[in-house]
Structures are given as structure tokens and as C-alpha cells.
C-alpha positions as semicolon CSV with decimal commas, in nm:
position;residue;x (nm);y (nm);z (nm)
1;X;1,648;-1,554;-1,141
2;X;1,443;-1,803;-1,375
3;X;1,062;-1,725;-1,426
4;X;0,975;-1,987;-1,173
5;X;1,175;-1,934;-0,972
6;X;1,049;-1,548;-0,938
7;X;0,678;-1,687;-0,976
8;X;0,731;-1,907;-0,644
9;X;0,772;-1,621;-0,483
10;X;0,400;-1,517;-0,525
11;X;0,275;-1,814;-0,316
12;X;0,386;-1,721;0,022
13;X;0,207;-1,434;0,078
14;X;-0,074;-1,537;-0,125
15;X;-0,153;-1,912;0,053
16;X;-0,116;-1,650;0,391
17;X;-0,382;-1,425;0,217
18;X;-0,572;-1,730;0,124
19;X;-0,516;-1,880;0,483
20;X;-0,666;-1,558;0,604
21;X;-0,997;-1,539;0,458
22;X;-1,069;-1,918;0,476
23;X;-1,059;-1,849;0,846
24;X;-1,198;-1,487;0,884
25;X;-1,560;-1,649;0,957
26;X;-1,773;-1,429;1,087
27;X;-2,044;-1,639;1,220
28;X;-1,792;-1,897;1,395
29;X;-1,774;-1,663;1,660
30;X;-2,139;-1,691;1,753
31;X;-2,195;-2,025;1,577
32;X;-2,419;-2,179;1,879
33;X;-2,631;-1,866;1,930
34;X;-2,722;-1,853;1,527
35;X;-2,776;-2,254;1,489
36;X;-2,986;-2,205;1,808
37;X;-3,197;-1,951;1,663
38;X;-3,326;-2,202;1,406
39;X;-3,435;-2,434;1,667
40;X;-3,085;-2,650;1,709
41;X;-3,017;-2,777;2,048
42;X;-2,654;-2,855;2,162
43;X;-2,677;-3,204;2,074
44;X;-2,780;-3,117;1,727
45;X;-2,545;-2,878;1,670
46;X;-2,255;-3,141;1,787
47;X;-2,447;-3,389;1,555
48;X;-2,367;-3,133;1,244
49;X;-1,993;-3,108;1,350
50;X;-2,001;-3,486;1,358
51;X;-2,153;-3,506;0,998
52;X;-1,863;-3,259;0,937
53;X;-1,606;-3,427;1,038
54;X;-1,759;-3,759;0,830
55;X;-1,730;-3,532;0,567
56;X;-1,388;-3,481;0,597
57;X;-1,317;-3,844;0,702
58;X;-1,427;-3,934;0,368
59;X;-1,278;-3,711;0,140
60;X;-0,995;-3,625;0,321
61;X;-0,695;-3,858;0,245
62;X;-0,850;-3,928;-0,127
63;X;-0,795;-3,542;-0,151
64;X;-0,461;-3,532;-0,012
65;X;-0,336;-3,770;-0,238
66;X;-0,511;-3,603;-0,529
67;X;-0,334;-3,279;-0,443
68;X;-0,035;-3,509;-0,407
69;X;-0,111;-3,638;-0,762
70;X;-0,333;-3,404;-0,980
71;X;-0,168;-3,078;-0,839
72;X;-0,202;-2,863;-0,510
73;X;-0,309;-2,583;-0,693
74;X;-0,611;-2,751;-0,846
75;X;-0,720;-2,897;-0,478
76;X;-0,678;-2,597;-0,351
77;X;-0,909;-2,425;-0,607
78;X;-1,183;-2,646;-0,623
79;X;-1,173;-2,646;-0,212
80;X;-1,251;-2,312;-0,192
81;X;-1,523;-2,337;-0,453
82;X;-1,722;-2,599;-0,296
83;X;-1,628;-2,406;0,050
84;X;-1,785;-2,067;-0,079
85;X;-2,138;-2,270;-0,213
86;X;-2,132;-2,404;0,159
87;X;-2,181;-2,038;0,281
88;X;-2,411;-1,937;0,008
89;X;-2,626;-2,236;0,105
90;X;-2,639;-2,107;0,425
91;X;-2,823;-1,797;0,363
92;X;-3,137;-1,991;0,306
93;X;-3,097;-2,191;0,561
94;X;-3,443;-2,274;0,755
95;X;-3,345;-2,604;1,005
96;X;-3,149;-2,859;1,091
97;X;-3,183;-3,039;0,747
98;X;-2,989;-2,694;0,571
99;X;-2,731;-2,727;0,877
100;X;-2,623;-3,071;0,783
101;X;-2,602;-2,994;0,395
102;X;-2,422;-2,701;0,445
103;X;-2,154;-2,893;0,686
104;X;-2,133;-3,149;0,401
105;X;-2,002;-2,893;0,141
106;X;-1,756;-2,733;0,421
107;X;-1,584;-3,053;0,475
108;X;-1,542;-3,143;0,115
109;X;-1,433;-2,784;0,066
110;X;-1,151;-2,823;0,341
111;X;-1,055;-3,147;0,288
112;X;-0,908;-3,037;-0,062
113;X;-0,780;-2,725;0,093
114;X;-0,664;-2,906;0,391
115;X;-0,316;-3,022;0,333
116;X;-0,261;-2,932;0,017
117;X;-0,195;-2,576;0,160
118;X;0,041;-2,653;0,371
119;X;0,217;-2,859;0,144
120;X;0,229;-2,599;-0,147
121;X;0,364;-2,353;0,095
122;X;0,655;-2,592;0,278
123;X;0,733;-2,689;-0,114
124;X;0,724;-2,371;-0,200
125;X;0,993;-2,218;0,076
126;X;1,205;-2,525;0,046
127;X;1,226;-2,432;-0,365
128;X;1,331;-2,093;-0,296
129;X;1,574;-2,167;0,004
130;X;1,791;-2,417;-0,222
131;X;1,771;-2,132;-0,460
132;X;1,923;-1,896;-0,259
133;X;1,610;-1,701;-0,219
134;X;1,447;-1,775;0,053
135;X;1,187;-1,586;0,238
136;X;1,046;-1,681;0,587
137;X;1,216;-2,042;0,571
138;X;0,978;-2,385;0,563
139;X;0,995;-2,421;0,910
140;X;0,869;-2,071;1,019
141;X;0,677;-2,070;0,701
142;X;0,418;-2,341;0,903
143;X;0,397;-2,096;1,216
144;X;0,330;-1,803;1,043
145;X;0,059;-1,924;0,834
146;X;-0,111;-2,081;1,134
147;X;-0,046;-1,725;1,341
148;X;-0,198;-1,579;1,025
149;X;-0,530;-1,810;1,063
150;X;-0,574;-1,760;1,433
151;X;-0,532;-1,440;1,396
152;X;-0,818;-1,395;1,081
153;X;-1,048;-1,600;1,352
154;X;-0,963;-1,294;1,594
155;X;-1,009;-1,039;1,360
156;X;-1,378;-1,196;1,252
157;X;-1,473;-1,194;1,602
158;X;-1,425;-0,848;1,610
159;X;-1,585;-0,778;1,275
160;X;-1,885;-1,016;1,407
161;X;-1,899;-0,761;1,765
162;X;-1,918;-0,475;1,537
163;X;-2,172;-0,560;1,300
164;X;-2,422;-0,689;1,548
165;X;-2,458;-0,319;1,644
166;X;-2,635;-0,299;1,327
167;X;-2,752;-0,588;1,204
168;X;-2,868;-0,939;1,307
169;X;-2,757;-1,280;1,292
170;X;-2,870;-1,324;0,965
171;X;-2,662;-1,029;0,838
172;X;-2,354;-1,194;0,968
173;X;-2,463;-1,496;0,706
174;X;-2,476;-1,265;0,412
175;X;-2,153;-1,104;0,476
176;X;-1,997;-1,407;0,564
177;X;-2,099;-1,545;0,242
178;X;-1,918;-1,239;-0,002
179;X;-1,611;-1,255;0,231
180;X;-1,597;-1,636;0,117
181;X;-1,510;-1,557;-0,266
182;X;-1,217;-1,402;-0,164
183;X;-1,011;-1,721;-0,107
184;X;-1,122;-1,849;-0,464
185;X;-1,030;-1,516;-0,597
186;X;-0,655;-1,570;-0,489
187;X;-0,607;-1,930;-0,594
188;X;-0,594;-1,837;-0,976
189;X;-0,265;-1,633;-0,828
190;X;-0,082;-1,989;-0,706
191;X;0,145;-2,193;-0,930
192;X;0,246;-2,525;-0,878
193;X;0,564;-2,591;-0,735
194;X;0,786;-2,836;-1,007
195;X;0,752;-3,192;-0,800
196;X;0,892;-3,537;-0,969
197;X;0,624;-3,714;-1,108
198;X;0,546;-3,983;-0,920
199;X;0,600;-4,256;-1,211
200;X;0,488;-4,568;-0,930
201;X;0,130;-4,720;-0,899
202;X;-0,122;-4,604;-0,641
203;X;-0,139;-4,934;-0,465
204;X;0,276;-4,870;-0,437
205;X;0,266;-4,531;-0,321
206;X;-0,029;-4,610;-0,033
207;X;0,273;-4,898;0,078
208;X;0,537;-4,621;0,084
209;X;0,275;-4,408;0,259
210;X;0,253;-4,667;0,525
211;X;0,553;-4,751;0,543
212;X;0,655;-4,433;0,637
213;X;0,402;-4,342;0,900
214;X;0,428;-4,728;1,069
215;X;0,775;-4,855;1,001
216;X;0,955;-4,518;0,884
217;X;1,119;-4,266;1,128
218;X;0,913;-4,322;1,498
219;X;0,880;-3,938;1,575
220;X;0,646;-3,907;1,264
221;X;0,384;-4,156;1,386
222;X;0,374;-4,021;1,745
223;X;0,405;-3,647;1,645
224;X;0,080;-3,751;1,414
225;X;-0,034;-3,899;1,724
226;X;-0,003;-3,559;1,937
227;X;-0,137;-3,356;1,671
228;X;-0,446;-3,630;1,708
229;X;-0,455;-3,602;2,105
230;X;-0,426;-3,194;2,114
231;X;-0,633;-3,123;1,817
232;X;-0,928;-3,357;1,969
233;X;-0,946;-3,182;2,280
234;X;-0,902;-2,821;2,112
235;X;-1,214;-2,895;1,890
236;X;-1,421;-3,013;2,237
237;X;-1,288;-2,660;2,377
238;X;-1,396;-2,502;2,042
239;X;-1,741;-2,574;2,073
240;X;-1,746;-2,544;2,462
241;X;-1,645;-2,187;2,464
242;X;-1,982;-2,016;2,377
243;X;-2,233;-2,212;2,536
244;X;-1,996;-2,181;2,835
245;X;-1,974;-1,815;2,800
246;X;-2,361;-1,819;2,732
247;X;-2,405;-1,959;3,119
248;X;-2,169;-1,755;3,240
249;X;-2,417;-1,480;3,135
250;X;-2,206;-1,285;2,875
251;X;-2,434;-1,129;2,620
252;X;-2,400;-1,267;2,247
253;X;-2,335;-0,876;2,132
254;X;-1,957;-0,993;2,345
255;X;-1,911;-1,314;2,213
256;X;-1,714;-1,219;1,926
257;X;-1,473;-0,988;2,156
258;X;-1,419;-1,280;2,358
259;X;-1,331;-1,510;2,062
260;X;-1,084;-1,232;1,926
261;X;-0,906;-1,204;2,212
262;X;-0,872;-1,621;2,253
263;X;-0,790;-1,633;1,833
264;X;-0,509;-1,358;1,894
265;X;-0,365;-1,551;2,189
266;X;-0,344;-1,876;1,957
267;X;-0,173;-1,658;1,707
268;X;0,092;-1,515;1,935
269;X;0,164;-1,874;2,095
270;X;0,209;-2,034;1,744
271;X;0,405;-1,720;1,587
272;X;0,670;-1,742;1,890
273;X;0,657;-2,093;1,944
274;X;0,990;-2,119;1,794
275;X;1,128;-1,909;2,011
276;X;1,036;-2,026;2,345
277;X;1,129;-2,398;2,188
278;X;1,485;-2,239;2,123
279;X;1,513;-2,039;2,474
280;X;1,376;-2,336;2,719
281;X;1,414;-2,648;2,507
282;X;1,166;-2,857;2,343
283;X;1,061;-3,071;2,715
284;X;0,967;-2,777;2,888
285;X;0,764;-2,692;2,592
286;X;0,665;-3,023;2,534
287;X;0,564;-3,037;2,929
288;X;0,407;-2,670;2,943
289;X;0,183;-2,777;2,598
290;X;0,049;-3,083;2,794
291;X;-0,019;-2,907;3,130
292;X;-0,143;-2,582;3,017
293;X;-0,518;-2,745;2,875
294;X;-0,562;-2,980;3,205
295;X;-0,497;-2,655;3,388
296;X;-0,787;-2,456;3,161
297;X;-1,031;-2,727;3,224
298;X;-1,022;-2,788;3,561
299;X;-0,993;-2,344;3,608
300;X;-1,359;-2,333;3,373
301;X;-1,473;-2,610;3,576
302;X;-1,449;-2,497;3,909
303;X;-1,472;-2,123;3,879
304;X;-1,745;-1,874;3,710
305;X;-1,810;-1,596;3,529
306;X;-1,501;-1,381;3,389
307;X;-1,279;-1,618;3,621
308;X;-1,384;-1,974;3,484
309;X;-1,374;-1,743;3,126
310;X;-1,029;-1,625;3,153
311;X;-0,904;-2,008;3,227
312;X;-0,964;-2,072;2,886
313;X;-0,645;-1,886;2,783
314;X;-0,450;-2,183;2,871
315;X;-0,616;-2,402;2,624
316;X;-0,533;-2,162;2,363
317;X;-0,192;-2,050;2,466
318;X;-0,156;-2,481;2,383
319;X;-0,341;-2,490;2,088
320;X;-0,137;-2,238;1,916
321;X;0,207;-2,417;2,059
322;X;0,092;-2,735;1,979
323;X;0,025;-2,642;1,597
324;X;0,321;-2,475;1,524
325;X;0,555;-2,731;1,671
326;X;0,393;-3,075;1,577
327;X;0,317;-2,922;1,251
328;X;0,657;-2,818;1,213
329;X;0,781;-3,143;1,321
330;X;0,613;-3,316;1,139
331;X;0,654;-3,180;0,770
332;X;1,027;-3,162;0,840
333;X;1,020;-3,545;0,812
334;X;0,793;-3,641;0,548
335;X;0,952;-3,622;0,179
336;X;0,775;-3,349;-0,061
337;X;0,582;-3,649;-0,325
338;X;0,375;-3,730;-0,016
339;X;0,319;-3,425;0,207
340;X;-0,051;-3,318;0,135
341;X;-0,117;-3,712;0,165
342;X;0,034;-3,716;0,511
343;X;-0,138;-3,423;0,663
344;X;-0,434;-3,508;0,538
345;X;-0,386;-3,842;0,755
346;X;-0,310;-3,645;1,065
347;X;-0,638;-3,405;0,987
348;X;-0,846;-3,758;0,921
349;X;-0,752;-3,871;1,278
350;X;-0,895;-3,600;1,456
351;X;-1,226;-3,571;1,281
352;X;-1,238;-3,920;1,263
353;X;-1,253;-3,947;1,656
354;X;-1,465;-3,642;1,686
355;X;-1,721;-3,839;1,443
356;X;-1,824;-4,107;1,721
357;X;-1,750;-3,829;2,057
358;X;-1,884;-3,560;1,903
359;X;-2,270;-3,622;1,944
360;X;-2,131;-3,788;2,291
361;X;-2,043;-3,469;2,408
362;X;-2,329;-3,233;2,301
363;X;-2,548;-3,497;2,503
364;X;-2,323;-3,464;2,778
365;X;-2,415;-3,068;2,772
366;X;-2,735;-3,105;2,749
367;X;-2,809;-3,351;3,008
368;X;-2,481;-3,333;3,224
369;X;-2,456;-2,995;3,251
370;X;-2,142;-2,799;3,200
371;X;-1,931;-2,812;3,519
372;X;-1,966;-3,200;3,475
373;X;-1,926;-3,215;3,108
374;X;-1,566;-3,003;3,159
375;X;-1,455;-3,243;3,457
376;X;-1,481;-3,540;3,291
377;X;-1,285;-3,413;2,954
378;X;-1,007;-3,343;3,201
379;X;-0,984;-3,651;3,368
380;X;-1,002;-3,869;3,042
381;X;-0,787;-3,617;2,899
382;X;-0,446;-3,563;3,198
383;X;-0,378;-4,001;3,128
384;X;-0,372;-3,947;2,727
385;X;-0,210;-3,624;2,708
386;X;0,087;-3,727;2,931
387;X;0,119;-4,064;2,798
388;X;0,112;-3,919;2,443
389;X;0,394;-3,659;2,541
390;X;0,610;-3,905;2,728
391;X;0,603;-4,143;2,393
392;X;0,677;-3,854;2,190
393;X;0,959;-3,683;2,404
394;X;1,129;-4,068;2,429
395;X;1,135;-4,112;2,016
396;X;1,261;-3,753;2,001
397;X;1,531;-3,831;2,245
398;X;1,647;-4,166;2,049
399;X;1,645;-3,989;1,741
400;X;1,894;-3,714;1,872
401;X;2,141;-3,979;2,053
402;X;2,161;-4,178;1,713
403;X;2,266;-3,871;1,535
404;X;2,560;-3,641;1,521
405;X;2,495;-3,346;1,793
406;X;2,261;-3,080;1,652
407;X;2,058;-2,837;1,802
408;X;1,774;-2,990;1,985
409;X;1,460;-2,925;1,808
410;X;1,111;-3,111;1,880
């Protein structure tokens, strides 16, 4: 076994580790309670996740193609840099005005991570499985990290329950600002995976880019299309959650139980994804993965307290399919030189739309009310879903028939 050979090994489990503490947050679990405390109101605290997702709009396909370019390892690094001054900014945080700056460095932070994670690891697997040494595999290499990161969301829920039996919202900042080195600490671990160097111009490798997305293989642009659709509606549900629960009456001491228990069920839906693609097929699982979040909507919408609270496992059971198998999907066809690039491009879509409907919907909360707000998200949300799963499910099938017989896989 070479030397980098055995030093690809390292990355695996330390992009998991990585993956871990970038999304063990402890104050996402009672984000709207803390952001209220300083005087935020639901449409200002949508108007911050907007400014995030700017952010990210902005930096995030220059970074994926720097990561692409310059070297994964390097994004990576600086990422989690910027991402750990967001969270030290945040300890002296007095108003809306600290809010928005520290959202700024978050989504500069995570657009360099963003991709160029995910890339690293696929490479990474892909290296070691033509070498004969392969570990989880690049395909289940994608679930696992993203059962990994719902489950670190889980597990700071918890952590948040437990230390607000003895200490305050504030404390969760602090904490939640040393826990954020720990990510930086582990990318000086990584190496870089040995890519071809990509010898063309930019302006040639944004046409191959294109190309590939628009006039390449058709499952890639509507898989990036469902990853769009899904991920849009899981970041409305996202920020739903705890001023839902908050109406519902659930004290903020439960919140982070609660958000454990929904982070877990992600995990376990993403780790065995997979499987349940492999024992029903990919269209019941394509079907289920469209259904499931209409269902959870229209359950919170016309039910209360623990009930409406407990229909909110169906968006998550979703979330965590959805991931793992578009993800998965997606990756598979996409060549190495241009990975980070292309998931950045996915990521971009999804903030991008939550820039403009983002502010939308925290108005809609405040002045709408809840049971309305969740209504309409379903009934703009059944048409897209099912249209967006019917386009994807028809490439998928004219892909397999112009192929030798294989085993079908989304």
C-alpha cells in the first residue's frame, strides 16, 4: 500500500468527524426562542435566513469551483474558519444588526465547506475502491455522512435540553462557540485526493459545466431539480418547527428533545435509504418521498398539540430519504474535476429561492397565522412535488431502457 494511498484512508472518518461538529449546533435547536430574546420577530428572523442564503448565493458556486480548482482541502479549511468567527461574533451579539453579520460569515463559511465535502469524501472512496481498499463505498459513503449530520443535530438538541437546566440562552452561545473549533481542528488531518489538473480555461470549464447539467445526461438536471423542490420545503419546515411547537405550548426547556428526536429520524431514513430503495424499488420510494411531506403538512395543519407535533415525522422521515438518494444520484453522474462545482449549484438553487420566499413566509406567520401559513405551503407544494417526481421517475426510466439491464437504482 503506497503512502497515499494509506493517507486516503484518514479522510473518511475524519470529513464524518468534521460533518459532525459542523452540525452539532447547539442553539439551532432553540434558534427562534434566542433571536426572539433580542427583540427579533418572525419576520426578522426569516429576513436573517434570507440574508443567509444571499450569502451563500454569492459565494457559493465561486467556492465550489475554487475547491474544484485551488483544492478541497483548502475550501474546506478556510470554511470552517470563517464558520467558527460567525459563532464567536455571536456572543456579543445585542440586535438584529449582530444577527445579520453573523449570518453573513455562516454562509461564506458553508459555502466553502459546502460541496467541497462531499466531493473530497466521494473522491476519496472512489480512490480507495479502484485500489482495492475500499471502505464504506462512494455511494453509501454520501448516506452515512448525511446520517452522521442529522444525527450531530439530534445529539445537540439533547446537549441544548440538558444545559438549559443550568444555564441560559446565552450559555448555549458560549458553548456553541468552543464546540465550533473543533471542525477547524480536524481539517489540518485531510489530504487532497490526486485529481488531473484541469489544464482548460475557466470560461471552458463553466461550458463543460453547463453542458453537463443542460445538455448532458437528463437525470442530473432533474435530480438537481428534486434536491431544489425537497430541500426548499425542508428549510420552510426547518424554521416552522419551533414557533409551531411554541403555540402548541411546549416549553423551550423541551425544544431541544423534540429536535433530537426529529434529527435522529432524518438520520435513520437517510442511513437505510438504500435499503428500502433496494427492497421496494426506487418508485415506491420515489412516490413515498413525495407523499410523506404533503401528508406532515396537512397532519400540523389540522391537528394540535403533541398530535399536529408528531405529524412532523413525515417531513423528516423525507428529508432524510430525499438526501441520501438524490445526493447519491446525483454524484454518481457527475465526473470527479467538477463535483464540488456541481453541488454547489444544487445548494445555490435552494437558497437562492429561499432568498425572495423566505421573508414571504415569516410575514405569512406573523400576520397569517400558523394553521394558514402550513395550508398554503401544502397546496403550492402537492402540484410541484409530484410534477417534479413524475419528470424525474420518466428520465430515470429512459435511462434504464437505453442501457443493458442493471439493477434499478434511482
Amino acid at each position: 500500500m503506497n503512502t497515499v494511498q494509506r493517507s486516503l484512508r484518514v479522510n473518511p472518518a475524519i470529513i464524518y468527524s468534521m460533518g459532525f461538529f459542523h452540525a452539532f449546533v447547539l442553539i439551532v435547536p432553540v434558534f427562534v426562542p434566542l433571536a426572539q430574546g433580542y427583540g427579533l420577530s418572525m419576520s426578522q428572523i426569516l429576513q436573517t435566513q434570507a440574508l443567509y442564503a444571499l450569502t451563500i448565493a454569492c459565494f457559493e458556486v465561486p467556492s465550489g469551483y475554487v475547491a474544484d480548482v485551488w483544492g478541497r482541502k483548502r475550501a474546506v479549511l478556510l470554511g470552517s474558519a470563517i464558520n467558527a468567527v460567525g459563532f464567536l461574533w455571536l456572543i456579543n451579539a445585542d440586535g438584529f444588526a449582530d444577527f445579520l453579520l453573523y449570518e453573513i460569515f455562516l454562509g461564506v463559511g458553508i459555502s466553502l465547506i459546502s460541496g467541497a465535502d462531499l466531493a473530497l469524501l466521494y473522491d476519496s472512496e472512489k480512490l480507495l475502491e479502484e485500489r482495492g481498499e475500499a471502505g464504506a463505498g462512494s455511494s453509501k459513503a454520501l448516506s452515512r455522512l448525511i446520517a452522521i449530520e442529522a444525527g450531530a443535530s439530534g445529539v445537540a438538541g439533547v446537549g441544548a435540553a440538558l444545559l438549559l437546566l443550568t444555564t441560559n440562552l446565552q450559555g448555549l452561545v458560549l458553548a456553541q462557540a468552543a464546540f465550533s473549533m473543533m471542525p477547524l481542528l480536524l481539517g489540518f488531518w485531510l489530504v487532497e485526493t490526486p485529481r488531473p489538473v484541469l489544464t482548460q480555461g475557466h470560461g471552458a470549464n463553466t461550458r463543460a459545466i453547463v453542458d453537463l447539467l443542460l445538455r448532458g445526461q437528463p437525470v442530473v438536471l432533474w435530480t438537481a431539480l428534486a434536491i431544489a423542490a425537497f430541500g426548499l420545503l425542508a428549510l420552510y419546515a426547518f424554521w416552522i418547527y419551533q414557533k409551531y411547537w411554541e403555540i402548541q405550548g411546549i416549553p423551550v426547556a423541551q425544544f431541544g428533545y423534540i429536535w433530537a428526536i426529529f434529527a435522529i429520524t432524518v438520520s435513520v431514513a437517510a442511513r437505510y435509504a438504500g435499503y428500502l430503495e433496494s427492497r421496494f424499488g426506487w418508485r415506491a420510494l420515489l412516490v413515498a418521498t413525495a407523499l410523506l411531506p404533503l401528508l406532515g403538512l396537512l397532519g400540523m395543519t389540522l391537528f394540535g398539540g403533541w398530535v399536529g407535533v408528531l405529524f412532523g415525522f413525515a417531513i423528516q422521515v423525507s428529508r432524510g430519504m430525499s438526501l441520501a438518494l438524490f445526493y447519491e444520484a446525483l454524484n454518481r453522474r457527475i465526473p470527479g474535476d467538477f463535483r464540488a462545482t456541481v453541488n454547489s449549484l444544487v445548494s445555490l438553487a435552494v437558497r437562492s429561492l429561499f432568498i425572495v420566499t423566505g421573508p414571504m413566509l415569516g410575514w405569512a406567520l406573523d400576520n397569517l397565522g400558523m394553521r394558514t401559513t402550513l395550508l398554503g405551503l401544502a397546496l403550492m407544494f402537492a402540484p410541484l412535488l409530484i410534477a417534479v417526481s413524475i419528470g424525474l421517475g420518466a428520465r430515470i426510466r429512459r435511462e434504464q431502457s437505453s442501457r443493458l439491464p442493471t439493477p434499478a437504482r434511482v
